[in-house]
N, C-alpha and C positions, 0 to 999 in steps of 0.2 A: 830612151826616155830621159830629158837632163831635166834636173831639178835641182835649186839650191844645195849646197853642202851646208850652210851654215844649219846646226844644230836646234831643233825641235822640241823641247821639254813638255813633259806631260804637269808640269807647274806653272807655263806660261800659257797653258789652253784649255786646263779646265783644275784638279784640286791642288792646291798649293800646300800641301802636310806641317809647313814649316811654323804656316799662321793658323790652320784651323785646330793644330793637337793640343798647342796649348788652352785656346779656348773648352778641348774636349775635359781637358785637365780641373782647371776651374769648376767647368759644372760636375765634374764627378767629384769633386772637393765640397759645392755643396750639396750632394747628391745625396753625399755619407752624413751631414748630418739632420737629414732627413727620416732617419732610420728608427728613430726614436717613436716616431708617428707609427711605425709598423707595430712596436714592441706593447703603444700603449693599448694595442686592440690582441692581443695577447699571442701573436707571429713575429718570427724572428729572422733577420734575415742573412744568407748564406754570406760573409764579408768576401771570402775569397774568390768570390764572384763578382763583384764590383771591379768593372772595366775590365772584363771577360765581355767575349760574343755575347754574351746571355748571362741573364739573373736570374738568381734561384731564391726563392725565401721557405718559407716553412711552416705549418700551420699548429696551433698546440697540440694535436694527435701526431706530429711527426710526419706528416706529407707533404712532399715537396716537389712547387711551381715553378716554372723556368717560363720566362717571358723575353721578348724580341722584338726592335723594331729596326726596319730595313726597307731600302726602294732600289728600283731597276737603274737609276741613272739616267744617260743620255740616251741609251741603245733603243732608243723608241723612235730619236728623228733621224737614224740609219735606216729606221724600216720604212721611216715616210721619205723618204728618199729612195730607195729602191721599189717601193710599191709603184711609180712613175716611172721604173724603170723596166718592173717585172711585170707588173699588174696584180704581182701579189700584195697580202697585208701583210702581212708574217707577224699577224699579233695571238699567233696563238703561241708564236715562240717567246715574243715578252709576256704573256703571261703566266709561262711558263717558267722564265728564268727569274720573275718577280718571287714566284713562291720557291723558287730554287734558293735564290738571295736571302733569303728568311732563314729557311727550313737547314738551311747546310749552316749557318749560324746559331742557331736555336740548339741543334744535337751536339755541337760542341760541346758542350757541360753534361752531359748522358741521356738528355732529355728524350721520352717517346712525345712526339708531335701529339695535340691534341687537337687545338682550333686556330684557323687563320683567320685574317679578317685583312678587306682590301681596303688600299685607300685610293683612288683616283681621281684626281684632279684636274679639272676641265679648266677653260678659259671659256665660253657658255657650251649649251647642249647639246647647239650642232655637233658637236666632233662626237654624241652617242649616237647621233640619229643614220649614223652608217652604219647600217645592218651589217654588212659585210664584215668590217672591222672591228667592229661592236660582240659579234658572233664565235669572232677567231679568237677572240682576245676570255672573253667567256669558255669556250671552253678549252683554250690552254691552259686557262689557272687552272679551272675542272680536273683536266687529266693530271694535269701535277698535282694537286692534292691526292687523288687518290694514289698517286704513283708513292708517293710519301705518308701518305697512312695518314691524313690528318681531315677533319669536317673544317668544310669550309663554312664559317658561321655567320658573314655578311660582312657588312663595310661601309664607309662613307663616301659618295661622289660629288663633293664641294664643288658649286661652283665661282670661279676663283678670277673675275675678268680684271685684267689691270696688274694682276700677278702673274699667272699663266701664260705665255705668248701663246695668242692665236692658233687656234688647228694645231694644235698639240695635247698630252698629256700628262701628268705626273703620275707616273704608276710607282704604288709601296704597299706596304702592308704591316700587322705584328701579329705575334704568333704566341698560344700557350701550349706548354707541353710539362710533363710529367717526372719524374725520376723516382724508381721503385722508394730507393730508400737512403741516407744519407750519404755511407759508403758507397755508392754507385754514381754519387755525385763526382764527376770528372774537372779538374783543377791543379794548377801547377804544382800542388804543394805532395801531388805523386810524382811529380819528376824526379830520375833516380839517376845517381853517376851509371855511365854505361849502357844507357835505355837506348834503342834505337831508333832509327826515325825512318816510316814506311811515309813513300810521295803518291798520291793518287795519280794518276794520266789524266789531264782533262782534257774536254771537248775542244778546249779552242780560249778565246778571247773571254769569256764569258762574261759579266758586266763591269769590269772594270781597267779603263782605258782607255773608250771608246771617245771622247775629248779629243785624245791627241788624234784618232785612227780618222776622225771627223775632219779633224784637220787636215792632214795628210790628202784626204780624199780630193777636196777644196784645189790643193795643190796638184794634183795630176790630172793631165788632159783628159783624160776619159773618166775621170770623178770615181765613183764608188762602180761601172762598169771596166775598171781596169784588170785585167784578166792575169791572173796567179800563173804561175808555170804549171801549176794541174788544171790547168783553163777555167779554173771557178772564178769567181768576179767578186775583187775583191769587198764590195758590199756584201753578199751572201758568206763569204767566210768568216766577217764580222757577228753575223746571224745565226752562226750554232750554235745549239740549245746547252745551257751550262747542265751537268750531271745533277742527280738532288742523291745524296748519300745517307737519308735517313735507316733506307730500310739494312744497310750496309753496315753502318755503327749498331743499330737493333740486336744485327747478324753476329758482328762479332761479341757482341756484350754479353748474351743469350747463350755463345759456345762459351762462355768463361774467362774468354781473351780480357787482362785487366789492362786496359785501356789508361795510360797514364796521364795525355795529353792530348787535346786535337785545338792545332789553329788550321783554321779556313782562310787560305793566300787568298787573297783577295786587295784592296787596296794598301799600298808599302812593300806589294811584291812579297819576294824572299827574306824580306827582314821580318816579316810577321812569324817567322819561323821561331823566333826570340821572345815572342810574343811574352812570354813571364819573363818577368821584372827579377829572377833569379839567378844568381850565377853560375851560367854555364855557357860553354860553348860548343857550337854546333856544328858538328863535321858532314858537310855531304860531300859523298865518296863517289855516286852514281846518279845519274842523270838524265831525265828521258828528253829526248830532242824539240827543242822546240817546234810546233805547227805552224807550217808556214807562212800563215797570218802574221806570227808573229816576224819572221825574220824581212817580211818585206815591209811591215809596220816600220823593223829598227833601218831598213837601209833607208827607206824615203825620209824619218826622221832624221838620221845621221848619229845617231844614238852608239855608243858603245855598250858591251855586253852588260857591264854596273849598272849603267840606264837602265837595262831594259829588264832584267832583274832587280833592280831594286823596283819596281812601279808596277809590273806584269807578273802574273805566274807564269807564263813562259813555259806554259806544257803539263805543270804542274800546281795543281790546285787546292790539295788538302793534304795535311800531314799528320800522321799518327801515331804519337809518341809509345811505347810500350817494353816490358823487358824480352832479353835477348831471346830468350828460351819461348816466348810466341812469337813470335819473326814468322816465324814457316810456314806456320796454322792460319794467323792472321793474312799471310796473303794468301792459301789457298783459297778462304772462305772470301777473299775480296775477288779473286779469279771467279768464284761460284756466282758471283753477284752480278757479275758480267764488267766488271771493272780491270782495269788494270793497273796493277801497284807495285814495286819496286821497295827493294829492301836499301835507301839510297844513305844510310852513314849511321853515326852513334851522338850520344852529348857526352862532357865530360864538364867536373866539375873545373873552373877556372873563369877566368875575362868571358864577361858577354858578349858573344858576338857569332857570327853568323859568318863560319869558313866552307864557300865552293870549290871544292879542290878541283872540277873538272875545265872552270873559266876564270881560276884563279882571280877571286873574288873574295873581298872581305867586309861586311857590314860591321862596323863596329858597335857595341851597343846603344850609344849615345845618337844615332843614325834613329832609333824606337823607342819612343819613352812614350807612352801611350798610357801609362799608369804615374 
């Protein structure tokens, strides 16, 4: 199969990080001083949370809210594009990865999930009046909620002609959830010289990326039926279901495990690893291999391993900061969970930035300013 060599960016096909972080920067500039508005109704809100996955603020009896807002991305016109190919819909798996995208963002900061709420957006009504698809997508949210311990409490389905393309959808959502008590509030400012960093295994691709893997598809003769060396077609290996690690952070929080840190890779790849704006640097020592999604993503792109790491998880999807002496505990109890997790390096105090020893890879800090 010959295809161009010239080089593929996941900047040239779908989010450009370089022009939308600043923008992010700005509104979280005026975000804070909006904060005042909280205070005057007698709540206060957690600062250290601000440009974190999730917000937390705090009520005058000391209970404290974590809230989320999050959508699936493209990986909807991968499904409508293989539904012509399978005959399947496979919207129980975006609806499933919709409340994953949330829910795995939301616990970042210690939160127990409480209520989701969808957002879906139509270009008119036809695209509900498919039962079939309509059905799948209903109850993939469904089983993911409950799989994540959260009431699903309803939602808005705007419809949106003129903005929406045609026979499509926008699937999002946001999310509240809980945290016992202040100190169980999870935030960088428990990063500790010497803490280790456990990597999650993930499913696959999960929702971010799928731009360029669109492209890609576009490019090769047999489209999204182009068949992987374990003969899955590369559409369907794009369509596995991303993990929801709620009941798992729950799990360790509950054994006593003190949980210092969690960023959720997700878009910026491996540099989200750096995620706090603090000085340190980030040794990973051990590495699980990438699924092979990913590695024929990076040949047809022409992408080097920097690429494909800095933009993908690459096998790995959630990282969890903690001291040395849980290391053992916290993976057995992520083994019990049915997950697989890796004891894959340490931080140490110095230069921010983000060192791969196994693909000799270096993010420097200035690569993540997300704060």
């Amino acid at each position: 199969m010959k295809m161009s060599k010239r080089k593929l960016t996941y900047s040239q096909v779908g989010d450009d990080y370089s022009t939308k972080d600043p923008t992010k920067k700005i509104a979280l500039v005026a975000a804070r001083q909006t904060a005042e508005e909280m205070a005057k109704k007698g709540y206060r809100e957690i600062s250290d949370t601000r440009g974190e996955s999730a917000f937390v603020w705090a009520t005058p009896n000391n209970q404290f809210t974590a809230s989320v807002i999050e959508g699936l991305g493209t990986k909807n016109l991968v499904a409508d594009a293989m539904r012509k190919i399978t005959g399947k819909t496979y919207y129980d798996t975006l609806g499933h990865d919709t409340v994953a995208t949330i829910i795995n963002d939301l616990i970042t900061v210690g939160a127990k999930p409480m209520v989701i709420h969808a957002y879906w957006g139509v270009e008119n009504n036809s695209w509900l009046q498919d039962e079939e698809r309509m059905n799948d997508l209903i109850t993939g949210w469904k089983e993911a909620c409950i799989l994540a311990e959260i009431a699903w409490g309803g939602g808005e389905t705007p419809t949106l002609k003129g903005i929406i393309v045609p026979n499509t959808i926008m699937l999002g959502g946001s999310a509240v959830g809980v945290v016992p008590s202040q100190d169980k509030i999870i935030t960088d400012s428990k990063l500790k010289d010497k803490d280790r960093i456990l990597l999650l295994k993930s499913n696959g691709i999960n929702t971010n990326g799928l731009s360029l893997a669109r492209a890609i598809a576009k490019k090769l003769p047999a489209g999204y039926s182009t068949k992987l060396n374990s003969d899955i077609m590369y559409g369907e290996a794009l369509l596995t279901k991303t993990n929801i690690y709620a009941r798992l952070v729950n799990s360790l929080i509950s054994s006593d495990i003190d949980i210092h840190y969690i960023s959720n890779i997700t878009g910026h790849g491996h540099r989200k690893i750096m995620r706090s704006p603090r000085k340190f640097t980030y040794y990973i020592e051990n590495i699980f291999e990438p699924q092979e999604v990913f590695l024929f993503t990076q040949k047809y792109a022409n992408l080097s391993d920097y690429d494909m790491y800095e933009e993908f998880n690459m096998g790995m999807d959630y990282a969890i900061f903690l001291q040395a002496e849980d290391a053992d505990k916290a993976l057995e109890i992520i083994k019990h969970n049915g997950f697989e997790g890796l004891d894959a390096g340490y931080i140490e105090e110095g230069e921010r930035k983000v060192v791969i020893k196994p693909k000799n890879i270096i993010f420097e800090g200035i690569s993540l300013d997300l704060r």
